[in-house]
Residue, then its C-alpha position, 0 to 999 in steps of 0.5 A: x628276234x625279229x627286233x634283232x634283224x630290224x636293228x641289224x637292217x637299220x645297220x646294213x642300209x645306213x652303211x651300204x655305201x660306206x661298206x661298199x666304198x670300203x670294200x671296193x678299195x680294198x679290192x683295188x689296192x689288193x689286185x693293183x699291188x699284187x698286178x704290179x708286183x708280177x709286172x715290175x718283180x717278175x725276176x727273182x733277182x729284181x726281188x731279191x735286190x729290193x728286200x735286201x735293200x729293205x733290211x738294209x734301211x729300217x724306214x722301210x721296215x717302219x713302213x712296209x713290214x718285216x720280209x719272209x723271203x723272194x717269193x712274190x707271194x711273200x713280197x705282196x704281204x711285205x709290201x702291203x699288209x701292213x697298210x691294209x691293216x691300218x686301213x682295216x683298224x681305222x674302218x673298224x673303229x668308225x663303223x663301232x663308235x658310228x653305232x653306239x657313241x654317235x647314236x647316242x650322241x644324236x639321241x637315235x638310241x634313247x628312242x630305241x632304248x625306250x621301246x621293249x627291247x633288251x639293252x644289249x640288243x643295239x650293241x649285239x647288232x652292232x657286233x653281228x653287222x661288224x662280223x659280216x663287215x669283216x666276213x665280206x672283207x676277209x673273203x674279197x681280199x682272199x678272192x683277189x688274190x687268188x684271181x691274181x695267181x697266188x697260193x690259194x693257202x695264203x691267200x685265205x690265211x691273209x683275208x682271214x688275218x685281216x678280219x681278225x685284226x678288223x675283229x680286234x678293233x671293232x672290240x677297241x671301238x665298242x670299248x672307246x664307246x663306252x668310255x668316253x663321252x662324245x663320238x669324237x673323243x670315242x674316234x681319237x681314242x680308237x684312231x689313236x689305239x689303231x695309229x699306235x699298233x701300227x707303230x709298235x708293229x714297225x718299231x719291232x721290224x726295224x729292229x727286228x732280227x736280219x737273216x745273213x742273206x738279208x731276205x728274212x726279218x724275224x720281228x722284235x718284241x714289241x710287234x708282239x704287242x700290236x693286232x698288226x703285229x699278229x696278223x703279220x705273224x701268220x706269215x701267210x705264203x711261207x709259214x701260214x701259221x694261224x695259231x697268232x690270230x687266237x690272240x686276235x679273237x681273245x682281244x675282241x672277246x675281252x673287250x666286247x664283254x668288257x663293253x657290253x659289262x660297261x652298257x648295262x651298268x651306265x645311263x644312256x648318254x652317259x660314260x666312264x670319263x665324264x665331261x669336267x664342270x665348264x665355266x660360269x661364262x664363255x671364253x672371249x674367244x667364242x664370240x667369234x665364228x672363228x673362236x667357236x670353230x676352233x673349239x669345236x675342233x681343237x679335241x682332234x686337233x690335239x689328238x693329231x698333234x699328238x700323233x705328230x709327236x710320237x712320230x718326230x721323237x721316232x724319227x729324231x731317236x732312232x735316225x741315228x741308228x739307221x744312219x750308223x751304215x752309211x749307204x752314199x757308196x752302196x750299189x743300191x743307193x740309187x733304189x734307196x733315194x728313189x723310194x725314200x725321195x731324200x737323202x744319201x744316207x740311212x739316217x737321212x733317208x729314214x727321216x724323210x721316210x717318217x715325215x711322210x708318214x707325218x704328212x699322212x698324218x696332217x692330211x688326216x687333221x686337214x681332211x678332219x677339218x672339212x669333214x666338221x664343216x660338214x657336220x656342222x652342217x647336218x646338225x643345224x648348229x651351223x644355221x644358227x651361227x649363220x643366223x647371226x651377221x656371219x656370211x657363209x665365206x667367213x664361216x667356211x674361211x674360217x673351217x679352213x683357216x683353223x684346217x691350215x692352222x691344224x696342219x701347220x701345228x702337226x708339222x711343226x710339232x713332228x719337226x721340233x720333236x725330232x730336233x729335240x729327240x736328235x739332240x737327246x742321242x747326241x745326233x749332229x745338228x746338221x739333222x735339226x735343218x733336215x728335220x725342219x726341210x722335212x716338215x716343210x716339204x710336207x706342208x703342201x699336200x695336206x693343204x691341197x687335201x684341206x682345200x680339195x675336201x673343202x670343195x667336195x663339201x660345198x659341191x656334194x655334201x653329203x659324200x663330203x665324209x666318204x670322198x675325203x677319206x677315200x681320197x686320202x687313203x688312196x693318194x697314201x697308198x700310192x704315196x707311201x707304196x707306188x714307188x716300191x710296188x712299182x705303179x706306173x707313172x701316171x698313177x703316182x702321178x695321182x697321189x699328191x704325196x708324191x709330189x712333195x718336194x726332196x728337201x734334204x740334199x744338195x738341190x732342191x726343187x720346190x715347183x711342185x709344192x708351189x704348184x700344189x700350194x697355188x691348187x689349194x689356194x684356188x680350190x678354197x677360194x672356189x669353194x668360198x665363193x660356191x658355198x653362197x650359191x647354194x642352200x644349207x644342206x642339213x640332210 
């Protein structure tokens, strides 16, 4: 037992400040949101008018979730549950995959594994610090919502919903764990499950069932299939109704024991899917530093790309669905194109709306970019490139070369994705320059992202990882959300996403991407010229 609580400290000191940041976060996007609600929604009316406007525009049920009524409890969960779900799905599988699959990828478990100790112990610690992750959560989101004023009943139910769905993909990462070879591969696998809940969860409230005055949704069925999609299910405030979060645990329970079943019957080190028989040489292409980074990254490169996909066929199919109601004379028009940054109509409005989900998307890929630099790094496999006549700027130039390249590919793919799903559903081809206009008006942020990460690596390595995803999930939130929510100004300001310029309509103003492209430009060339002053940081 003492053996037991040793790995369980192992755990908690090595994620101290991982799970403190987490936590932190989501407290803050907790009590910021349900604040500016109160200030901005304080008129039952002023609610009233925003969900009506969000039934009437499927992109903002793909985004948010399905409404429960004018209540401003109820608006805080339609406004932000379905994001802190994603955040808490994302944090859950890395914190799974970062103690078993990249364990045993360094080798850290073969040395455990050689001493006394039974060999589900690791992951039964594993599991235990993963409770108390989701445990600590679920108790700081109750207690912020409760100290800012809401129902203390609803206000559990909803922490305890988001450790249920934490629960549910800490079990999805153990399982990827298990199946796969390297911890990247575990990531994407996860990452992927994660995205695509989320995405089952918003297809089901776009076409879910509108009450007749427009303030309720009642999800369709394939919300039925996502861990989000239960938590939501609860509807905490107006029904509180917990019976969904069994189906939560069930999973978790089923892909626990199918983990632990599959680690007693493997090597270690070993996986479900192997890795296939490599070539008797090396490809022309890793004779060169940049050939060999985009090797290293080109799994997760795929992986995001496919993303991307999934996301323009969404927008290209359904697009034409939303725009069956035109909105252009409608007395909420004007809220719409303020939160949807584009368009006059619900077709145009819902393909800018999922191109800014697209956006996220290449950040995500450009922020990843980085983050391999880093590791890199830390393992010394970077040493030995640079031991060869590599100097240190082609080696980072190239990260971010093959980091615009990533992006580039995640955005183009989204675009001709959506043109070719248009085309399939007959919509006009006027949408293929609005599906091109979108993706274009996203490029710069993620490339601000690329190059402000890039400096964090070579001023602060070691937060390279946690300040990069920390940013990106903030500058998101306040992207996707702060105009809805209602933050002030200089805090959407903040958020690099809400300077992408509107490209679909009459005029558009691209200063501001040009502004961010000139940033990123600048931050790369910084941090280049930076990375020769400073000595290799392996630890």
């Amino acid at each position: 037992m003492s053996i037991f609580f040793t790995l369980l400290r192992q755990r908690v000191r090595r994620d101290r400040v991982q799970v403190l940041s987490w936590l932190l976060v989501m407290a803050t996007i907790v009590f910021l949101t349900a604040s500016a609600l109160q200030d901005v929604f304080g008129e039952e009316s002023e609610r009233a008018a925003l969900i009506q406007l969000a039934t009437a525009n499927p992109a903002i049920l793909v985004l948010r979730g399905p409404p429960q009524g004018v209540d401003l409890d109820a608006l805080f969960i339609f406004s932000s549950f379905s994001f802190l779900g994603l955040l808490v799905g994302l944090i859950n599988t890395f914190l799974a995959v970062r103690h078993s699959r990249a364990e045993e990828e360094t080798g850290r478990a073969e040395l455990v594994g050689a001493t006394p100790i039974p060999r589900l112990l690791p992951l039964s610690a594993t599991v235990v610090w993963g409770v108390i992750v989701n445990l600590l959560m679920a108790v700081m989101v109750s207690g912020c919502c409760v100290a800012a004023g809401m129902d203390v009943a609803g206000s559990v139910l909803t922490g305890v919903a988001l450790g249920a769905i934490g629960l549910s993909f800490l079990a999805v990462g153990l399982l990827a764990s298990e199946l796969m070879l390297t911890s990247r591969a575990a990531n994407a696998v996860a990452a992927g499950s994660v995205l695509l809940a989320y995405l089952a969860r918003g297809v089901g409230d776009a076409f879910g069932e509108v009450s007749q005055d427009g303030l309720v949704v009642q999800s369709a069925w394939p919300s039925a299939l996502s861990p989000i999609g239960w938590g939501l299910a609860t509807h905490p405030f107006t029904a509180n109704d917990w019976t969904p979060l069994l189906l939560n645990l069930a999973l978790a329970v089923v892909l626990t024991a199918s983990a632990c079943l599959l680690a007693v019957t493997r090597d270690s080190g070993a996986s479900v899917f192997g890795a296939g028989v490599g070539r008797a040489t090396a490809r022309r292409s890793l004779s060169s530093s940049i050939g060999l980074a985009w090797r290293l990254h080109r799994p997760s490169v795929i992986g995001w790309v496919l993303g991307g996909l999934l996301l323009g066929v969404f927008a290209g199919a359904l697009g034409t669905v939303a725009g069956q109601n035109d909105v252009a004379n409608n007395p909420l028009a004007e809220q719409l194109r303020r939160l949807s940054d584009g368009g006059e109509t619900l077709d145009q409005a819902f393909l800018t709306a999922i191109f800014n989900l697209v956006g996220v998307l290449a950040a995500g890929c450009a922020v990843q970019a980085a983050v391999r630099a880093r590791q890199e790094e830390a393992v010394t496999t970077a040493e030995l490139v640079l031991a060869t006549p590599v100097r240190r700027v082609r080696w980072l130039v190239d990260y971010l070369v093959v980091g615009v390249v990533a992006v580039v590919l995640v955005l183009g793919v989204a675009a001709l994705a959506a043109i070719g799903a248009a085309a399939a559903v007959g919509a006009a081809s006027a949408s293929n320059s609005d599906a091109v206009a979108s993706a274009l008006a996203q490029l710069p942020a993620p490339l601000l992202y690329l190059g402000t990460v890039a400096l964090i690596f070579v001023l602060l390595p070691r937060y390279t990882a946690p300040l990069g995803w920390a940013l990106l999930t903030a500058g998101a939130f306040v992207g996707l959300f702060g105009k809805l929510i209602g933050f002030p100004d200089w805090l959407n300001n903040l958020s690099p996403f809400t300077h992408a310029p509107a490209a679909i309509g009459s005029e558009t103003d691209w200063s501001s991407g040009f502004v961010m492209l000139a940033l990123a430009l600048g931050a790369g060339v910084v941090a280049s010229v930076l990375l020769e002053k400073r000595d290799i940081a392996s630890a």
